[in-house]
N, C-alpha and C positions, 0 to 999 in steps of 0.2 A: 568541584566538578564543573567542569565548561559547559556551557548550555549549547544541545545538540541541534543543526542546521538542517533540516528538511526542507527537499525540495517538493516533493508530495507528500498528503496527510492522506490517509486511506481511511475513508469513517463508515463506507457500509462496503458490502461484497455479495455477491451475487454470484453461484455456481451454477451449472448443468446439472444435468439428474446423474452423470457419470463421472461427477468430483469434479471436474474440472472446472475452473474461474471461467464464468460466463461473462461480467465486467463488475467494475468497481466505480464507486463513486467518493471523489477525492478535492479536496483543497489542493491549488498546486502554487508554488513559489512566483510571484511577477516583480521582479524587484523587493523592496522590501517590505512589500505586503502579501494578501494571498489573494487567490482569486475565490469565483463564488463557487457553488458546488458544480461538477462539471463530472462527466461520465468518461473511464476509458476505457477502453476493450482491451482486455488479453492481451493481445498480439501490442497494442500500444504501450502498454505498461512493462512489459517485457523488452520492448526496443526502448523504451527511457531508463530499464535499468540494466542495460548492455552498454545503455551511453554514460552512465556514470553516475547517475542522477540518485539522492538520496532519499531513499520511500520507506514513508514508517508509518506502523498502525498507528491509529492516535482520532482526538476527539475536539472541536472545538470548544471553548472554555465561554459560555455564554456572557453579551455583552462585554467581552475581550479584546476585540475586534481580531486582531489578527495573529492571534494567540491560542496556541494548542497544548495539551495534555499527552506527551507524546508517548507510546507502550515500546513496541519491539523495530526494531532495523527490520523492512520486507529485504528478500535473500530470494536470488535464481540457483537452482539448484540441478544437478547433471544427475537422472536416476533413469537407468535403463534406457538408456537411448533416448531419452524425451526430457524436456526442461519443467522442471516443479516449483512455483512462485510458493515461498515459506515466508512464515515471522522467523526468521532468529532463532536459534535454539531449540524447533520443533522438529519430530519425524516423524515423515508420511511419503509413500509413493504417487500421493496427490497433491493439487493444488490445495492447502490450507493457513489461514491467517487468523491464525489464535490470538483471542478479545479484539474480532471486529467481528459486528453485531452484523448477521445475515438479512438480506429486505429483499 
């Protein structure tokens, strides 16, 4: 199996009190290393994966450097008229990212 290419690592998540992804804090790709922990809103995370950009829950692998534990492909999702950011293979009419740890 080919070892998979992320360009964001999603390690914690943050909602509103109405489901909805308030922001995420994420490793993201710079070349061929990552960067450090860095926050993005909603609305940013949803425009990088409109752009093409490959977003997966996942964990860093301590003392690795820049090496992850990668879970599910993150997925934009078309439900009633409104966009729903998933892991992969889940359903919900809300924003949810199964085994990433809430904070």
């Amino acid at each position: 199996m080919a070892k998979q290419k992320a360009d964001i690592v999603i390690e914690t998540v943050r909602y509103k009190p109405n489901g909805e992804m308030d922001w995420v804090r994420v490793y993201e790709r710079r070349g061929p290393t990552f960067s450090d922990l860095i926050i993005l809103s909603r609305e940013e995370l949803v425009k990088r994966l409109r752009d093409g950009q490959k977003v997966f829950a996942g964990k860093r692998i301590p003392f690795m450097a820049s090496t992850f534990e990668l879970s599910r492909p993150v997925i934009l999702k078309q439900n009633s008229g409104s966009l729903v950011i998933l892991t992969e293979n889940t359903q919900a009419n809300h924003d949810k990212l199964e085994d990433v740890p809430l904070i």
